[in-house]
C-alpha positions in Angstrom: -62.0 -30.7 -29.8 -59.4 -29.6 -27.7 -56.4 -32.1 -27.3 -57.2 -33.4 -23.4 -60.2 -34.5 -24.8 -59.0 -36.2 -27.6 -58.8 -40.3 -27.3 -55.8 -42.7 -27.9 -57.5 -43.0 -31.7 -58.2 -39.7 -31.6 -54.5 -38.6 -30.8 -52.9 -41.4 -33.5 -54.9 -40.4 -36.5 -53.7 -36.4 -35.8 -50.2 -36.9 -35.3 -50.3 -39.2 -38.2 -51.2 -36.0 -40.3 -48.8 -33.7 -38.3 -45.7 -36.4 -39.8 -47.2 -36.2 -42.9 -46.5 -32.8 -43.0 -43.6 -32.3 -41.6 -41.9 -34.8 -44.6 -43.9 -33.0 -47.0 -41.4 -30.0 -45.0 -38.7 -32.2 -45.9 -39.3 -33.1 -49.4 -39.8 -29.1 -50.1 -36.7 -28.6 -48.0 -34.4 -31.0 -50.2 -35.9 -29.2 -53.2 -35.2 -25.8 -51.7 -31.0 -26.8 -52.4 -28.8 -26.3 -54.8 -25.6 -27.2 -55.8 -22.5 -24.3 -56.5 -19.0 -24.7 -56.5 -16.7 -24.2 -54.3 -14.6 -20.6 -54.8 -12.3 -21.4 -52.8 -10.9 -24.3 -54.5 -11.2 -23.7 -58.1 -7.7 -22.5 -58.7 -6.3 -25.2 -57.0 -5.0 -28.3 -59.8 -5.8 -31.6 -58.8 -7.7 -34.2 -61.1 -9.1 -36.4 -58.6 -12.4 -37.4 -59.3 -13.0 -37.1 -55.1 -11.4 -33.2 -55.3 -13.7 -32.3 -58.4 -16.4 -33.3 -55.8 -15.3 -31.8 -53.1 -15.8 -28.5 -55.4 -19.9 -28.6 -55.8 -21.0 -28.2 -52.5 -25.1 -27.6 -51.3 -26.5 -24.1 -50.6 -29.8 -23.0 -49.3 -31.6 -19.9 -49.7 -32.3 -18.0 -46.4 -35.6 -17.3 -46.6 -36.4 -20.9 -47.6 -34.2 -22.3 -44.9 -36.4 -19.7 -42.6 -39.6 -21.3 -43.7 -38.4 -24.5 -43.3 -37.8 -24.6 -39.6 -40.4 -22.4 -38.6 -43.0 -24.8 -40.2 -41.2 -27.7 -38.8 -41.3 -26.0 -35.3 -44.9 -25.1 -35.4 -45.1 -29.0 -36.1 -43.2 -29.7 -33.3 -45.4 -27.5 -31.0 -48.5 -29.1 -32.3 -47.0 -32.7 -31.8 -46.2 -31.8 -28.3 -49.7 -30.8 -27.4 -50.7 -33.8 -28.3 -48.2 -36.2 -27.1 -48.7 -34.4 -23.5 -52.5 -35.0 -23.3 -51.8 -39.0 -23.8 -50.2 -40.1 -21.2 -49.7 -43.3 -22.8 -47.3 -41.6 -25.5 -43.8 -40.3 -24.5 -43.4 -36.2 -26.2 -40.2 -37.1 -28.4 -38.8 -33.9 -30.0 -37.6 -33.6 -33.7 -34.1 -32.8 -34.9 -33.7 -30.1 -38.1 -30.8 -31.3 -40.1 -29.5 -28.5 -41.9 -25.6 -29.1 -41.6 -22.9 -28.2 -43.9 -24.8 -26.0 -45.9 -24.1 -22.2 -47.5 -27.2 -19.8 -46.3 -27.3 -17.3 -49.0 -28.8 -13.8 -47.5 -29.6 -12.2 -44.6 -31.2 -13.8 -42.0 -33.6 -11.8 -39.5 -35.7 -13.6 -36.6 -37.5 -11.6 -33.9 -39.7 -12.5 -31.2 -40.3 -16.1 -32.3 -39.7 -19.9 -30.2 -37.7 -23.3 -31.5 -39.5 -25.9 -30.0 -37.1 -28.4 -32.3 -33.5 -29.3 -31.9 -31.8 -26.8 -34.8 -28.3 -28.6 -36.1 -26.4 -26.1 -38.3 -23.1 -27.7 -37.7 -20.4 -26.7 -40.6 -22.7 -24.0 -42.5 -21.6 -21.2 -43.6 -23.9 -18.0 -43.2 -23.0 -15.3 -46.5 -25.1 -13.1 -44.9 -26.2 -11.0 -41.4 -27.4 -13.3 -38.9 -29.5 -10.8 -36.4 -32.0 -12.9 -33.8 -33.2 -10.6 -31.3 -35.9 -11.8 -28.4 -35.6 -15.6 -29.7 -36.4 -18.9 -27.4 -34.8 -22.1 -28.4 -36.3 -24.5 -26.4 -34.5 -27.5 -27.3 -30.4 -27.8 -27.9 -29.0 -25.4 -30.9 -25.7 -26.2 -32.5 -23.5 -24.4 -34.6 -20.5 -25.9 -34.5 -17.7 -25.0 -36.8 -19.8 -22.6 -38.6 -18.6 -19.5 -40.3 -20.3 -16.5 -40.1 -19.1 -13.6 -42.9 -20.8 -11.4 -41.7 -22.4 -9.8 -38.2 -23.8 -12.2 -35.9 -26.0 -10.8 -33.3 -28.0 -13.1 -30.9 -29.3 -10.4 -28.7 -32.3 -10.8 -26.0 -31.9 -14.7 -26.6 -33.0 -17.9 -24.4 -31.3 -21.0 -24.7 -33.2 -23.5 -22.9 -30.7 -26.3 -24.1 -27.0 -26.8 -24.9 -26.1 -23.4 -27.3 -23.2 -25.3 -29.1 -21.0 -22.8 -30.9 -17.2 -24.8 -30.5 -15.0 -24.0 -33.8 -17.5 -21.2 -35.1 -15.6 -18.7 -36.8 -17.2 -14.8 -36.5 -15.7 -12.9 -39.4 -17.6 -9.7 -38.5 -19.4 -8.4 -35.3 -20.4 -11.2 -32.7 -23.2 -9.9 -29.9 -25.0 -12.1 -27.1 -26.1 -9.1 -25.8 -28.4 -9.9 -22.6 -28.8 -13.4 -23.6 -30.2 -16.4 -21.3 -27.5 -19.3 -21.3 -30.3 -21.4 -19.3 -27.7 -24.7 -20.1 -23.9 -25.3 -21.2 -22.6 -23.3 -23.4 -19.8 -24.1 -25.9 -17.4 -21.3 -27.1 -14.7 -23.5 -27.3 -12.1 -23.0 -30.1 -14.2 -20.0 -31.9 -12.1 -17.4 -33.7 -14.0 -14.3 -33.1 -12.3 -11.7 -35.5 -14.8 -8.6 -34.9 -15.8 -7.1 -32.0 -17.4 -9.0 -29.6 -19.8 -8.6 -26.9 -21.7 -10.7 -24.1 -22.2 -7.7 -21.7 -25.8 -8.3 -19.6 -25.7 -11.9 -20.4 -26.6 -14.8 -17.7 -24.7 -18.0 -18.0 -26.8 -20.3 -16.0 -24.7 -23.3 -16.5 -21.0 -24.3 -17.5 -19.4 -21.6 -20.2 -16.1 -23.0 -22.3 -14.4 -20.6 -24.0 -11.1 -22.8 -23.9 -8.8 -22.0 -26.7 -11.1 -19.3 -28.0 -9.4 -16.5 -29.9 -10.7 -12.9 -29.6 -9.3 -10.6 -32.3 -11.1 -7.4 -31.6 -12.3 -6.3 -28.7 -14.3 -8.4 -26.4 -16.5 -7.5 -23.9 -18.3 -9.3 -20.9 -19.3 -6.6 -19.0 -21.8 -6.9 -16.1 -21.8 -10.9 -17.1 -23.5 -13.5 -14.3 -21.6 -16.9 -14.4 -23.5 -19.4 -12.4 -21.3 -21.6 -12.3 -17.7 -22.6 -13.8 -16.1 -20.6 -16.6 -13.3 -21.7 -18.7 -10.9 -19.8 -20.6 -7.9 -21.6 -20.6 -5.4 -21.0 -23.6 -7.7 -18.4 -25.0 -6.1 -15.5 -26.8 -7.5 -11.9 -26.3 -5.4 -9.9 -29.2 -7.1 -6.7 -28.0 -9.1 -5.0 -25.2 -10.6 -7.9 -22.2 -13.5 -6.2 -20.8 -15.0 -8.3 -17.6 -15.6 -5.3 -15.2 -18.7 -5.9 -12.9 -18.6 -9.8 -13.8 -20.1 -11.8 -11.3 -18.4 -15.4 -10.9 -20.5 -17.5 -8.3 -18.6 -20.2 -9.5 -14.6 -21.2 -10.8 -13.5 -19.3 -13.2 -10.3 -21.2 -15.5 -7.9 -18.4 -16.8 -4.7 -21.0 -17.1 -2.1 -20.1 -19.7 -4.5 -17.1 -21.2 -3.4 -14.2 -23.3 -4.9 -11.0 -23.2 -2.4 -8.8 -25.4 -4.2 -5.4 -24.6 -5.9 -3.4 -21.6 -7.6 -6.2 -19.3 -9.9 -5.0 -16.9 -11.5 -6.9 -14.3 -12.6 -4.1 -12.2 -15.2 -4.4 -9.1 -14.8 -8.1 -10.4 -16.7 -10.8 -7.5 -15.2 -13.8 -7.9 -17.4 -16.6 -5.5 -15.5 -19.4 -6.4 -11.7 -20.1 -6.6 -10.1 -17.8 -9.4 -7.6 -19.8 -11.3 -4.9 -17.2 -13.6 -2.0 -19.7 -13.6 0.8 -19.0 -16.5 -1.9 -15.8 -17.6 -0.3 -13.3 -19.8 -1.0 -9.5 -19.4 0.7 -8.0 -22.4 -0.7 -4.4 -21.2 -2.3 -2.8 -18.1 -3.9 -4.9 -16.0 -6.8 -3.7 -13.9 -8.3 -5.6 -11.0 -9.2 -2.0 -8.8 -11.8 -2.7 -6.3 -12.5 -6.7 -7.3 -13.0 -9.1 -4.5 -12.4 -12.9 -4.4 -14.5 -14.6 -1.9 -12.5 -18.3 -2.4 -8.9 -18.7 -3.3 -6.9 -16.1 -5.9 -4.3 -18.6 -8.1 -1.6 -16.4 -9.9 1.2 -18.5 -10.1 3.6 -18.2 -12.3 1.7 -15.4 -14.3 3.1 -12.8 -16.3 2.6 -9.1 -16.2 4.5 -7.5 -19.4 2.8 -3.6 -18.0 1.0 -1.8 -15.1 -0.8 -4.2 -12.2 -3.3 -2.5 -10.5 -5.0 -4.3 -7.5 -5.9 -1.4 -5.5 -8.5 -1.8 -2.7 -8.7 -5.6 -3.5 -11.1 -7.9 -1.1 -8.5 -11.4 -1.0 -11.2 -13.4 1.8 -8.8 -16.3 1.3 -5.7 -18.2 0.0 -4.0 -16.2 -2.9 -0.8 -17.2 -4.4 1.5 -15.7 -6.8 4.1 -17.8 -6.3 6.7 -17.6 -9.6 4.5 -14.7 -11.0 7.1 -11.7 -12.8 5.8 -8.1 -12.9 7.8 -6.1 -15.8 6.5 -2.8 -14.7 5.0 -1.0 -11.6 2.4 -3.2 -9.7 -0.2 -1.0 -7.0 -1.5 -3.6 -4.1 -2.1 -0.4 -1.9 -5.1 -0.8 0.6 -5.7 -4.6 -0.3 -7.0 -6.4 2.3 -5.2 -10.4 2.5 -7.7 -11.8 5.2 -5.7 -15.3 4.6 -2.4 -16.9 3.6 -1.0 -14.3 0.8 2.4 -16.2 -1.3 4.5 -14.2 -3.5 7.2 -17.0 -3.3 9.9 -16.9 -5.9 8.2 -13.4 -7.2 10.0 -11.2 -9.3 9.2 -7.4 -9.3 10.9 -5.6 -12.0 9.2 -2.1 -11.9 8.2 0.3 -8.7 5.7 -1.9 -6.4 3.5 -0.3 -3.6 1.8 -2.5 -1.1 1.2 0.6 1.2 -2.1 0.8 3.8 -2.5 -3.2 3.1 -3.4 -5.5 5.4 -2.6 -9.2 6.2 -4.6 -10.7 8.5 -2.1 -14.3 8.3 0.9 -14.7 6.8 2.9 -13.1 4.4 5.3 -14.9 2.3 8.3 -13.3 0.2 10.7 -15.9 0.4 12.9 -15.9 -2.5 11.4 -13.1 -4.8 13.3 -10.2 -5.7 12.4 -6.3 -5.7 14.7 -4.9 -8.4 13.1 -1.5 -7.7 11.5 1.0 -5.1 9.2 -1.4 -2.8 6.9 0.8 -0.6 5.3 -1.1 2.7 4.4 1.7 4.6 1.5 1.8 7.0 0.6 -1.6 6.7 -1.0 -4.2 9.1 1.0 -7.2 9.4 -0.7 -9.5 11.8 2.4 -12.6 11.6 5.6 -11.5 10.8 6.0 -11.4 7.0 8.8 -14.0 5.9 11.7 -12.6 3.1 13.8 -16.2 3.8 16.2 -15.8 1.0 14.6 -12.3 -0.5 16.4 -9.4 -2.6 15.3 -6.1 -1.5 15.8 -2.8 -3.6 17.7 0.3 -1.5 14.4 1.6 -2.2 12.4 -0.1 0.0 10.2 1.2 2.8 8.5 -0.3 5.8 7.8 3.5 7.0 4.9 2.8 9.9 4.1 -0.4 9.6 2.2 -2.0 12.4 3.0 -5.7 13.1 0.6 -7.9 15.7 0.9 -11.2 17.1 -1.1 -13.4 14.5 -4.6 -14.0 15.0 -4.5 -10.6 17.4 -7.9 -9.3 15.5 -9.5 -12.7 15.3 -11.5 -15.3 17.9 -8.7 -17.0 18.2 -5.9 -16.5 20.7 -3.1 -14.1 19.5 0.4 -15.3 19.7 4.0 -15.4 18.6 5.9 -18.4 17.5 10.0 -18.8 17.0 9.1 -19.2 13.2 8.0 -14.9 13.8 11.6 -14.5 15.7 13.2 -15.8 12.6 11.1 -13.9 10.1 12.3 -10.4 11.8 15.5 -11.4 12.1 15.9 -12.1 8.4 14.3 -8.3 8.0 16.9 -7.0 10.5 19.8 -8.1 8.5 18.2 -7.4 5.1 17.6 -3.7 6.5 21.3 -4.0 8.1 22.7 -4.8 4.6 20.9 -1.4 3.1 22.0 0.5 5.6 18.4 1.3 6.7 19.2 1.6 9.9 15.4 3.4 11.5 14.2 -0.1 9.7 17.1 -2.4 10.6 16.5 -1.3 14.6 12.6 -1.6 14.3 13.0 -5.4 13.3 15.7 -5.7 16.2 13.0 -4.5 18.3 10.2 -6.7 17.4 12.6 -10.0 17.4 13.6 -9.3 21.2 9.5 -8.6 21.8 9.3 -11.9 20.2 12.2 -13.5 22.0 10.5 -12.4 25.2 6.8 -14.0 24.5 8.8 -17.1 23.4 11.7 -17.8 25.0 11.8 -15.6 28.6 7.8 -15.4 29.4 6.9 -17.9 32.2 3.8 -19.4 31.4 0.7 -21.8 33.2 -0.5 -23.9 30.3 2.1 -25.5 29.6 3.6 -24.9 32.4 7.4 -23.2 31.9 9.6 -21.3 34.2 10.7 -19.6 31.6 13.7 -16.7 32.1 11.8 -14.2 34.7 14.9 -11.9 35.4 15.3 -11.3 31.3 11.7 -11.5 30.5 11.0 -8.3 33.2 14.3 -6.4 31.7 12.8 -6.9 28.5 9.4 -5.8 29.2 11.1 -2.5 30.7 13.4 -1.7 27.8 10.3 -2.1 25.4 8.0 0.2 27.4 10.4 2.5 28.6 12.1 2.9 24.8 10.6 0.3 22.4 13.9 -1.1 22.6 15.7 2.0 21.5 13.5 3.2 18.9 11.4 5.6 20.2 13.2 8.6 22.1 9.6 10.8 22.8 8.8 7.4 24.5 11.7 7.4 26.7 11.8 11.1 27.3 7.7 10.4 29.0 8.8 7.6 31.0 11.8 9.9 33.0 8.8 12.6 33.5 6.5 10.2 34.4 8.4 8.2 36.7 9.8 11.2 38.5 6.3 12.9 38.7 4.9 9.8 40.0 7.3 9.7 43.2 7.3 13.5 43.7 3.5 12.7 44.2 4.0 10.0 46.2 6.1 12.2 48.6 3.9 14.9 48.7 0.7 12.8 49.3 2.9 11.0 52.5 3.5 14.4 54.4 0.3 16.3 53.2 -2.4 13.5 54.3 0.5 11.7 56.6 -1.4 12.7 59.7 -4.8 11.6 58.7 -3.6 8.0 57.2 -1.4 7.7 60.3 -4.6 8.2 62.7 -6.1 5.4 60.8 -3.8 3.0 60.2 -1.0 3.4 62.9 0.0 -0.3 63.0 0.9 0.1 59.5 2.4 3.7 59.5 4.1 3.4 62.6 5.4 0.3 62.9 6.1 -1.2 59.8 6.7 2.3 57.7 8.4 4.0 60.5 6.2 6.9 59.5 5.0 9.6 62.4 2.6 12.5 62.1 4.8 14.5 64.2 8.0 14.4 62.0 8.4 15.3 58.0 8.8 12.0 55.6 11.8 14.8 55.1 14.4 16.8 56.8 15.8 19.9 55.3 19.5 20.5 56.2 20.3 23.4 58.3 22.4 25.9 55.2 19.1 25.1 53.1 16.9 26.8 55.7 19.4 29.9 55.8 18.6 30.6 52.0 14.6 30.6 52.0 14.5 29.8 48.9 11.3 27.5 47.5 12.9 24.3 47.9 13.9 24.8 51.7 9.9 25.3 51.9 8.9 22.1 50.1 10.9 19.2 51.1 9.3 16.7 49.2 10.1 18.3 46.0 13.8 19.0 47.0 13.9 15.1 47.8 12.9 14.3 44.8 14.7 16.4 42.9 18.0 15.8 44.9 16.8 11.3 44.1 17.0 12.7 39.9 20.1 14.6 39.7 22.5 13.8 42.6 21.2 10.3 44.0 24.8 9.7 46.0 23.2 12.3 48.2 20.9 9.6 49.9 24.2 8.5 51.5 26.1 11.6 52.2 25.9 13.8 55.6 25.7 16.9 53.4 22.8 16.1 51.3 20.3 19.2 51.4 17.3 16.6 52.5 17.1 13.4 54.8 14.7 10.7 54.8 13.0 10.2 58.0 12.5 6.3 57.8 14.1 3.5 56.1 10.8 2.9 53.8 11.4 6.6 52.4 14.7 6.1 51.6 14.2 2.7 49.9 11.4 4.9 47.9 14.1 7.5 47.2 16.8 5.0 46.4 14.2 3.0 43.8 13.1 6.7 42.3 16.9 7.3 41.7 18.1 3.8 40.1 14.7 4.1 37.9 15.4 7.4 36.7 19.3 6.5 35.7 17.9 3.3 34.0 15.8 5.6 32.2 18.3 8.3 31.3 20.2 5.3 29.8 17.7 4.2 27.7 16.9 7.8 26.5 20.7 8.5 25.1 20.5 5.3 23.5 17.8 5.9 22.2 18.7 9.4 20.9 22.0 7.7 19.4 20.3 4.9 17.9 18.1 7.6 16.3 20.3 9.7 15.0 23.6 7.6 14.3 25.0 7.8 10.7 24.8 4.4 8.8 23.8 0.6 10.8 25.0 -0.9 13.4 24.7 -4.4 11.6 26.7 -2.7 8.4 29.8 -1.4 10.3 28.7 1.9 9.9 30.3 4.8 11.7 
């Protein structure tokens, strides 16, 4: 008779025998003990009737402790077959109280399933503790229990709470590929062998708070689900958590991991708290990514930092954090507000081919070494209120853009941006880096012109039109002085530009005249019968090429001897007024740029800065 069809009397008289049983399970169980003393406390003098007690404690035999739960929990597995075919009766689950015991011998479980609740809280396991491809279907607790030797809980399912706070690993300690399915508590273990999770799957919340780790431990390729806490735990060797996922947050606060910590290729989902963390060695966190916000304030790095190619997708703050020896953050991409406030940076730091997509924040920290910016992306201009910068430091092609420039979002510049560069200038001034002193000059007068001279429509502002158009030409003729190649274009191109412009007037003159004669005639004062130029009379005796192209004589004469235009001996003439006003605008435009070029070759080449006093 299966157990569906079994009736409510039926059901009663068979559980009835399944309790009967399982206490004939206990009764064997209490007989299985025995008392010994207590090693530990036999040299120790006192006479107190409640110390001599304290000395005989129980111990169990593994083997019977073994057949004692597995009997109970094919008990429990009957009971529930029952229980679930009568609706009428609630499935309760049993409880195997087996605390505070010493388990002599080895204990060795494989492929086998707990349907009870196993409480082993305060024993102490003499022997090796291997259970490979185990289910525990209800809640397992080991609380405070010593293990002497290895512990290895490999290929494991914990269907309920796996309760392991205060346990104390002596030897080897492996949860190799093991199913957390609910919490799991780590909290306060001293692990003093190896230990490894790597493979595991942490379904629900993981405490490790306060755990100490005296060998190397390794969580490699590890699945959090959701939060992880290791606040105030002590790693005294190696931290392995490369290839962790963390879909959740993760609690580093006031850790110590004394030897190499790696959290390489590292996703952290959630927001990734390492406030007041200690690296006492290298610290690796190469190719990581942290989807929510990065917290490293006020954390400690005694050796190397390595955050190469690291994804930051939002906030990340190291405000107060002190790097002791060379920190990489080259080709890390900052895709929201990055804060290294108050930051101190002992040993060489690189932050070259980054980018920061919002703002960048410096103020206050210190660079007592080499500090290496080149080629990087600022969009928002970085703020150093109040920074110390090594003579070492480098902004060597960087590229700064409005903020928001590569976003939805309108890109723009704000008076806060004015500020930031001008702090740069006069840091850079007070180095003497004076290539990096005049490229922040630059970009505060672009600045100055988007805020202060640019007239706008919404809001409506008149702004300073005259300055913002000188402004405009000194930045694209020179960049503002920086940029002589730039500058040395700009005369070719303006000059090629009108010696075109002449050349198209007289070649096609005829043509556009016959078309457009209000226009040419009357208000150009151009005629198909006459030259837009006339070649005086001792340039025709030489027949040399210029006498035979007047328009490029013109505007040659408009580059290098513009006073011509006015003079009787001139070697060409301008038929009307509008080719004169041409010439005259060619020639001012060409000195404008000739000005801008020498400055731009003495702000180039100029010993020491400007800002400094430098000759």
């Amino acid at each position: 008779m299966t157990e569906s069809n079994m009736t409510y009397e039926e059901a009663n008289e068979q559980l009835a025998l399944i309790v009967e049983r399982k206490q004939a399970l206990d009764t064997s169980f209490r007989q299985a003990k025995f008392l010994i003393s207590n090693k530990e406390g036999e040299n120790e003098d006192n006479d107190s009737s409640e110390r001599q007690e304290s000395l005989i404690i129980c111990a169990i035999k593994a083997i019977d402790l073994l057949t004692y739960i597995n009997g109970v929990s094919k008990l429990q597995q009957e009971k529930y077959k029952i229980e679930i075919g009568i609706s009428t009766i609630k499935p309760s689950v049993w409880t195997v109280e087996c605390e505070d015991l010493i388990i002599q011998g080895n204990i060795t479980i494989q492929d086998f399933e707990f349907f009870c609740i196993v409480n082993l809280e305060k024993c102490t396991f003499e022997g090796a503790v291997c259970c490979t491809n185990i289910r525990f279907h209800e809640g397992v607790c080991f609380n405070k229990c010593t293990f002497i030797d290895s512990a290895i809980f490999n290929e494991t399912e914990f269907y309920g709470d796996a309760k392991f706070e205060g346990a104390i690993f002596k030897s080897r300690a492996e949860f190799e590929q093991v199913d957390f399915l609910y919490k799991s508590f780590f909290s306060n273990c001293i692990f003093q062998g190896s230990t490894s999770f790597i493979y595991s799957k942490f379904s629900d919340e993981a405490i490790f708070r306060n755990a100490h780790f005296n060998e190397n431990a390794t969580f490699e390729e590890t699945q959090f689900s959701q939060q992880v806490i290791f606040s105030h735990a002590v790693f005294s060797n190696q931290g392995n958590f490369e290839h962790v996922t963390f879909k959740s947050e993760v609690d580093f606060t006031c850790a110590v991991i004394e030897d190499f910590a790696s959290f390489n290729e590292t996703q952290f989902f959630g927001r990734a708290r390492f406030n007041k963390i200690k690296f006492s060695h290298v610290a690796n966190f190469n190719d990581a990514t942290f989807k929510y916000d990065a917290i490293f304030e006020k954390s400690n790095f005694n050796h190397l930092a390595h955050f190469w190619k690291v994804q930051f997708k939002s906030t990340v703050l190291f405000t107060g954090a002190e790097f002791h020896d060379a920190s990489n953050f080259q080709k890390v991409n900052f895709e929201n507000k990055a804060s290294f406030d108050d930051a101190i940076f002992s040993g060489q730091t690189f932050f070259s081919d980054s980018t920061f997509h919002s703002s960048a924040s410096y103020v206050n920290s210190s660079f007592l070494n080499i500090v290496d910016f080149g080629s990087c992306k600022f969009y928002g201009a970085p703020l150093f209120h109040g920074a110390k910068l090594h003579q070492g430091s480098s902004f060597f092609s960087s590229k700064f853009f409005a903020s928001n420039e590569n976003l939805t979002n309108k890109n723009h510049w704000t008076n806060d941006d004015r500020l930031a560069f001008r702090t740069l200038k006069l840091l850079m001034a007070g180095l003497r880096a004076q290539q990096e002193e005049a490229m922040f000059f630059a970009l505060e007068l672009k600045v100055q012109r988007t805020v202060e001279y640019q007239p706008r429509l919404k809001p409506p502002r008149l702004g300073h039109p005259f300055l913002w158009l000188i402004s405009l030409f000194y930045d694209n003729v020179s960049a503002y002085g920086q940029s002589p190649s730039r500058a040395m274009w700009s005369f070719l191109l303006w000059n090629t530009l009108f010696s075109s412009l002449f050349y198209c007037l007289e070649k096609w003159g005829h043509a556009l005249w016959a078309k457009n004669i209000c226009l040419f005639q009357y208000c150009l004062g151009l005629s198909s019968q006459e030259p837009i130029a006339n070649v005086s009379d001792a340039l025709r005796e030489t027949k040399s090429i210029l006498s035979e192209s007047p328009t490029l004589t013109l505007a040659l004469q408009n580059i290098f001897n513009p006073l011509a235009l006015l003079s009787e001996k001139s070697l060409v003439t301008s038929s009307s007024g509008w080719v004169l006003a041409l010439s005259l605008l060619q020639s001012i435009g060409s000195l404008a740029i000739l000005a801008l070029l020498f400055l731009a070759i003495r702000a180039r080449f100029q010993k020491g800065s400007s800002g400094s006093g430098g000759s």
